[in-house]
C-alpha positions in Angstrom: 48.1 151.1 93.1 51.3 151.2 94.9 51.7 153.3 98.3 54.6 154.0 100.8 55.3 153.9 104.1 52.9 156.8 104.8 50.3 155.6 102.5 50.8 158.3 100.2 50.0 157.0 96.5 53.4 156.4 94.4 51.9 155.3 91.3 48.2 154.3 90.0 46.9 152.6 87.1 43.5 153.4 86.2 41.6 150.5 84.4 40.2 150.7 80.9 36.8 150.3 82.0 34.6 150.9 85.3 33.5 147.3 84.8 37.5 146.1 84.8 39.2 144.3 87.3 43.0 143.6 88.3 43.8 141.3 90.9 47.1 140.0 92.2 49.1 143.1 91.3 52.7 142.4 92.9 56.2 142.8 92.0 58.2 139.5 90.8 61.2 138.9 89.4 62.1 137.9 85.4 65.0 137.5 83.7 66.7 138.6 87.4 65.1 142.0 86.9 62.1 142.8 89.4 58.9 143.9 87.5 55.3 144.4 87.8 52.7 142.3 87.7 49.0 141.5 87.0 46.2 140.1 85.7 43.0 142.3 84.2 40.0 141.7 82.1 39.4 140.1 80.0 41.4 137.3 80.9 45.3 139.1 80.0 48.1 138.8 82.1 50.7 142.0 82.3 53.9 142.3 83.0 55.9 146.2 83.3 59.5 147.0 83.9 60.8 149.5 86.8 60.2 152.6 84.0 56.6 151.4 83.8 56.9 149.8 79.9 55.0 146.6 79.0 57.0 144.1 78.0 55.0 141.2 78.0 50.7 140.3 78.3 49.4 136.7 77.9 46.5 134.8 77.7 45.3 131.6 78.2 45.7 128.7 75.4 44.0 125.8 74.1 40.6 127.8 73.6 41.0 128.7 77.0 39.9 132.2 79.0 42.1 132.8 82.1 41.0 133.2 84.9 43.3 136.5 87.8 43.3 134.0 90.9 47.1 133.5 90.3 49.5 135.2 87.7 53.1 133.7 89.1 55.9 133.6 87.3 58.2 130.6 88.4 61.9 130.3 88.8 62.4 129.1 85.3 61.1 132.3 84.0 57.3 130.8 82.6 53.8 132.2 83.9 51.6 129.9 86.0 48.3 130.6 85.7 44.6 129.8 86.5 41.7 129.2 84.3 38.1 128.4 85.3 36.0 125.8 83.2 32.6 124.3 83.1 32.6 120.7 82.1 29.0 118.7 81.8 28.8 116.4 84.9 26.5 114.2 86.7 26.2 116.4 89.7 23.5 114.1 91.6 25.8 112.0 93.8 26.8 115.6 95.7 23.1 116.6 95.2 22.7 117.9 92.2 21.3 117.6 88.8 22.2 114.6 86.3 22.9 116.7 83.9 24.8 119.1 85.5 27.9 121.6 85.6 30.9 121.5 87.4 33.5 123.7 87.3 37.0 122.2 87.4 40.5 124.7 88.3 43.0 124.6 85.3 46.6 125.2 85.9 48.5 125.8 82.4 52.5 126.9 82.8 52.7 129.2 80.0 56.5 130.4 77.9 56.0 133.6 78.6 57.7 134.9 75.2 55.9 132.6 73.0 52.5 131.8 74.8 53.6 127.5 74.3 52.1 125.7 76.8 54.5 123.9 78.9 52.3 121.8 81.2 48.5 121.8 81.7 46.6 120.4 84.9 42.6 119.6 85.2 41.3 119.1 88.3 38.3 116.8 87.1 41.2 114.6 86.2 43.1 114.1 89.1 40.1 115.3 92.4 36.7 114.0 92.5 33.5 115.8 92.8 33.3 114.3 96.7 35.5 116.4 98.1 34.0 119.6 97.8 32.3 121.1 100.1 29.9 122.8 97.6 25.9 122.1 97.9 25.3 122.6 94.5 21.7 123.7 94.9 23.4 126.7 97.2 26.1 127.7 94.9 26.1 130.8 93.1 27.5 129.4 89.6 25.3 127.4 87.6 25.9 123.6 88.1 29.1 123.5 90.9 32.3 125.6 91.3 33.6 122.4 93.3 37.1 123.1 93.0 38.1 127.2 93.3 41.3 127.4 92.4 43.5 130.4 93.6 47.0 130.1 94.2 49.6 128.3 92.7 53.0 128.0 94.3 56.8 126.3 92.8 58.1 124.0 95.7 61.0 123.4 96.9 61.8 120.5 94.3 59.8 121.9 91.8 56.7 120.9 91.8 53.7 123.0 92.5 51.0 123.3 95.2 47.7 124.2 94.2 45.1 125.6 96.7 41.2 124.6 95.9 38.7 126.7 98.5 36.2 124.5 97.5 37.4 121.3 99.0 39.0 123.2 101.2 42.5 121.5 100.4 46.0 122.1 99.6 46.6 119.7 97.1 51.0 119.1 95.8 51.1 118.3 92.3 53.8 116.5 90.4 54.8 118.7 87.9 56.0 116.3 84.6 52.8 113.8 85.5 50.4 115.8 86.9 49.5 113.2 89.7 48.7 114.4 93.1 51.3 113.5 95.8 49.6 114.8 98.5 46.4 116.9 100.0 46.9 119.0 102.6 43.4 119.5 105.0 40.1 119.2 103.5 37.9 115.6 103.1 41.1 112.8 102.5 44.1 114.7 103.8 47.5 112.8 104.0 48.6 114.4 106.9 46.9 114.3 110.2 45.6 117.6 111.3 47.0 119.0 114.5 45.5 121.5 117.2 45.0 124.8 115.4 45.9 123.4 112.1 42.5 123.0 110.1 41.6 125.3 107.9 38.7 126.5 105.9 38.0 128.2 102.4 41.7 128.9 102.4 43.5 131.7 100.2 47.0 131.6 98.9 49.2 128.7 99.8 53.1 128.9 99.6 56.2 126.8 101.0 57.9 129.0 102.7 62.8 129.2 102.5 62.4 127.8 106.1 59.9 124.2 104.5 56.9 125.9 106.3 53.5 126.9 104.7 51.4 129.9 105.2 47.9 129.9 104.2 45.4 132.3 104.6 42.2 130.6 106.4 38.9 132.6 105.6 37.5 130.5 108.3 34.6 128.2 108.1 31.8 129.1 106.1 27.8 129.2 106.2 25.2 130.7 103.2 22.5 132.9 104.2 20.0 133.6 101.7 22.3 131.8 99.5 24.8 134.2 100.3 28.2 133.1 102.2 28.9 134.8 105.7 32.0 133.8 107.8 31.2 132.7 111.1 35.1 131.8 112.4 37.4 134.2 112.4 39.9 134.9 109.8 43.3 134.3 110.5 46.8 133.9 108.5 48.7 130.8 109.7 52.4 128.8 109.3 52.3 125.4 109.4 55.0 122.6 110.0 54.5 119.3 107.6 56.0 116.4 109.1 56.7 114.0 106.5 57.9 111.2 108.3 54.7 111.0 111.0 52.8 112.5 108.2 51.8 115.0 110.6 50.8 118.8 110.5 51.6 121.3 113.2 50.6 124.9 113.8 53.8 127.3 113.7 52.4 130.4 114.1 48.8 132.1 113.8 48.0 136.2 113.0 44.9 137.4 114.2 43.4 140.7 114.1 42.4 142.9 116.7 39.1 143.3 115.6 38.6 140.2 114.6 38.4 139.9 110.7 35.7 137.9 108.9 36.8 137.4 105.6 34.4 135.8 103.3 36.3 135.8 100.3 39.8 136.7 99.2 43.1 137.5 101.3 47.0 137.0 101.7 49.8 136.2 103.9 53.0 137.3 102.8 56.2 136.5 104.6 58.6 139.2 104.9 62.6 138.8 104.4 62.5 140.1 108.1 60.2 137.2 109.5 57.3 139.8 109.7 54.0 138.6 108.0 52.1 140.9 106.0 48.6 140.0 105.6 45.6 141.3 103.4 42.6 140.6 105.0 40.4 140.6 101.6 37.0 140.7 101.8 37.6 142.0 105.4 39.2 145.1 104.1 41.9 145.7 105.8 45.8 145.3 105.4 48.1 144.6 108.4 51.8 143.9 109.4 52.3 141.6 112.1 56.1 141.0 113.5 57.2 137.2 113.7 55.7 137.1 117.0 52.3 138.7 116.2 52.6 142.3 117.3 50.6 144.1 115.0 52.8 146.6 113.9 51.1 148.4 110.8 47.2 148.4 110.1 45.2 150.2 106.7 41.6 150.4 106.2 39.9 150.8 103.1 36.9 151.9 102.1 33.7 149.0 101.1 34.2 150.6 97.4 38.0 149.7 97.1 37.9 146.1 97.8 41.4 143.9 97.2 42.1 140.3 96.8 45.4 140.8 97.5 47.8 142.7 99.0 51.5 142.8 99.3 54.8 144.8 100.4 57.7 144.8 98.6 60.7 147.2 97.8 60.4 149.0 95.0 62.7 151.5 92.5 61.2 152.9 89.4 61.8 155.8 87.2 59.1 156.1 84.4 59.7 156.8 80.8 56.9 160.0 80.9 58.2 163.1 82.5 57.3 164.5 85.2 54.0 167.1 85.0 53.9 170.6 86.4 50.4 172.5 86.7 50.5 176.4 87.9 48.2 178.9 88.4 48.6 183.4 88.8 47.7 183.8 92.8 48.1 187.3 92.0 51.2 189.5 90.1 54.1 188.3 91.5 52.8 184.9 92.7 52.2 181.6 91.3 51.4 178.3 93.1 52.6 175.2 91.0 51.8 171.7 91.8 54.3 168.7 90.7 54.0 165.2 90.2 55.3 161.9 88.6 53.4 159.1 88.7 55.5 156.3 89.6 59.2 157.9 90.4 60.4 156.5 93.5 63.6 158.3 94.0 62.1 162.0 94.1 63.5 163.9 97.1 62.4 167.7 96.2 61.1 169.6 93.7 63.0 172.4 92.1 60.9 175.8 90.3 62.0 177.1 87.5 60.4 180.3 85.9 61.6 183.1 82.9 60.1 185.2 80.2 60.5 182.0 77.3 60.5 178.6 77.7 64.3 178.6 76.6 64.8 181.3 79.5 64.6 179.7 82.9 66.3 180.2 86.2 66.0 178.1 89.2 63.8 180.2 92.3 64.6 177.3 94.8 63.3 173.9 96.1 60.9 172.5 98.2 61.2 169.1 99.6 58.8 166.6 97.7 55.3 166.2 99.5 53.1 163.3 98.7 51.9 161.6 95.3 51.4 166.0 94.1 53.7 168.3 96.0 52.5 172.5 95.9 54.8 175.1 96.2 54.2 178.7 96.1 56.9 181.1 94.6 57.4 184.7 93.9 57.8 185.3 90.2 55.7 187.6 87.2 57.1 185.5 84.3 55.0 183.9 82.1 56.6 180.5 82.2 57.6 177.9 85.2 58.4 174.5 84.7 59.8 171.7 87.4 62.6 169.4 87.9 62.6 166.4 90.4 66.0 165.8 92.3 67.3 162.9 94.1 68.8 163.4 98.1 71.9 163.7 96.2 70.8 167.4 94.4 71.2 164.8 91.1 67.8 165.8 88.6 66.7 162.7 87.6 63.9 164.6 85.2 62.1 168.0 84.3 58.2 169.1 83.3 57.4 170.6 79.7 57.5 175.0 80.6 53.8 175.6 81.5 53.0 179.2 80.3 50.7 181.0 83.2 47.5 182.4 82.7 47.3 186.9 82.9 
């Protein structure tokens, strides 16, 4: 679902199924054009233009099932994506069974016309099974999801970072060899850990135009009735890396008013005006924070809707399907008619049209547009009204079918 300023609804999807999901629905850029993007069950990835058209869906390859933690399409126009899979392990020296499960992160870099795998991480390959901080006989996966991948970020110089909530760790990963150059936090981090600068369970870890990193830190976590429950607050942070001293510093920290505990999920998103917008996950909640931390913008939602993550992006669209007009008799000479267009961006007011045929219409006046479904009441005892949507400039940019009323 996109919303605007006002958190009216612009355009919504709804999912095949009750028992779907969609998670990390953003706008990115391909082929220089800015599109849509997601992942949804089972295990596709989607990609829309600005008139709402697929023009591309993945999946996973070599026999794998994707996994929606991270659908990112890099600068060199491929798809970067996550895949979860179970692997028999001898889980006893982390405390649990010989013959046991563990569930390593996959990254696979995908062609996004062709589905050719371009390079393909493992985790089991590269981090042991000591660095999570998983009790396997707590976890809710059989065996142990030691890993947890969910993000995956292009560097600077082209490599990737890849955060693991597991062990707690940003981990930089040489793209051609697929050899870890450095961890970031967690068990055997490379950089020592300044004041403020641990983290815990993290979320969503990208290098930020200025060489920074934000992360979103669910906090430190402990299981009741086998069940995690934060006990630290959730917080979105920016963090200096110091190369040199091998060194990390805390930039900046966003906090919430009211103190978010997120036990799963969440965002930070830095703005191209230095604000940070943050989805609070679990904690259900969005918020815009200015550079220094003024919370400038704050949604609820409702325990029903939750989101993994959430973002705020400009966006101009103008879908394929036309607008659609509903109208109903009030009485002889009235008729209320509701318009809307699911995803049109540029819609300023709506104009009425009404006449005795469909072929037969002349314009009653406009109305300036209202929300996701404006309503307008007009003075008319033809049998037919259509709309038309129109841009600031009086320029229509698209018209219903004629509705024919109701005696």
């Amino acid at each position: 679902m996109i919303v605007d300023d006002r958190g009216q609804v612009v355009w919504f999807r709804p999912l095949r199924s009750e028992s779907g999901r969609v998670m990390n629905f953003e706008v990115q850029n391909y082929r220089g054009e800015p599109v849509l993007t997601w992942g949804e069950t089972p295990g596709e990835y989607v990609i829309f233009d600005s008139s709402y058209r697929e023009i591309a869906r993945l999946t996973a390859a070599n026999g794998y099932n994707g996994d929606h933690h991270e659908f990112h399409i890099s600068p060199q126009d491929t798809a970067l994506i996550t895949i979860y899979n179970a692997v028999p392990r001898d889980l006893s020296s982390i405390g649990g069974a010989k013959d046991g499960v563990a569930w390593q992160g996959i990254v696979q870099e995908l062609d996004i016309e062709t589905g050719e795998v371009l390079f393909e991480w493992k985790s089991l390959d590269h981090v042991g099974l000591d660095e999570t901080y998983v009790d396997p006989r707590e976890d809710h996966y059989p065996g142990v999801d030691y890993f947890h991948i969910n993000s995956i970020d292009v560097d600077h110089d082209n490599n990737l970072l890849v955060s693991a909530r597991e062990t707690s760790t940003v981990y930089k990963i040489d793209r051609n060899t697929g050899e870890v150059i450095w961890r970031l936090g967690g068990k055997k981090s490379d950089f020592e850990m300044g004041p403020g600068t641990r983290f815990a369970y993290q979320h969503d870890a990208r290098r930020l135009p200025d060489g920074t990193i934000s992360i979103f830190d669910n906090g430190t976590l402990v299981f009741d009735n086998g069940l995690p429950k934060a006990v630290e607050e959730s917080r979105g942070i920016v963090l200096g890396l110091h190369h040199e001293e091998r060194s990390a510093s805390l930039v900046h920290q966003y906090t919430h008013p009211d103190e978010m505990n997120a036990d799963a999920a969440g965002n930070v998103q830095r703005l191209p005006n230095g604000d940070l917008f943050v989805g609070w996950g679990r904690a259900l909640a969005v918020s815009e924070f200015s550079e220094e931390g003024e919370l400038l913008f704050d949604l609820e939602l409702p325990p029903e809707n939750r989101t993994y993550r959430a973002f705020r992006f400009p966006w101009s669209a103008q879908p394929k399907r036309p607008p659609v007009a509903v109208a109903e008799r009030i009485s002889e000479h009235e008729v209320r008619v509701y318009a809307s267009w699911n995803g049109a961006t540029e819609v300023a007011a709506w104009e009425v049209l009404a006449g005795p045929s469909p072929g037969r219409l002349e314009a009653l006046g406009s109305v300036p547009r209202d929300g996701f479904e404006t309503a307008m009441q007009v003075q008319t005892s033809d049998p037919y009204v259509m709309v038309r949507a129109k841009q600031s400039s009086g320029r229509v940019l698209g018209a219903s079918k004629p509705v024919k009323l109701g005696s």
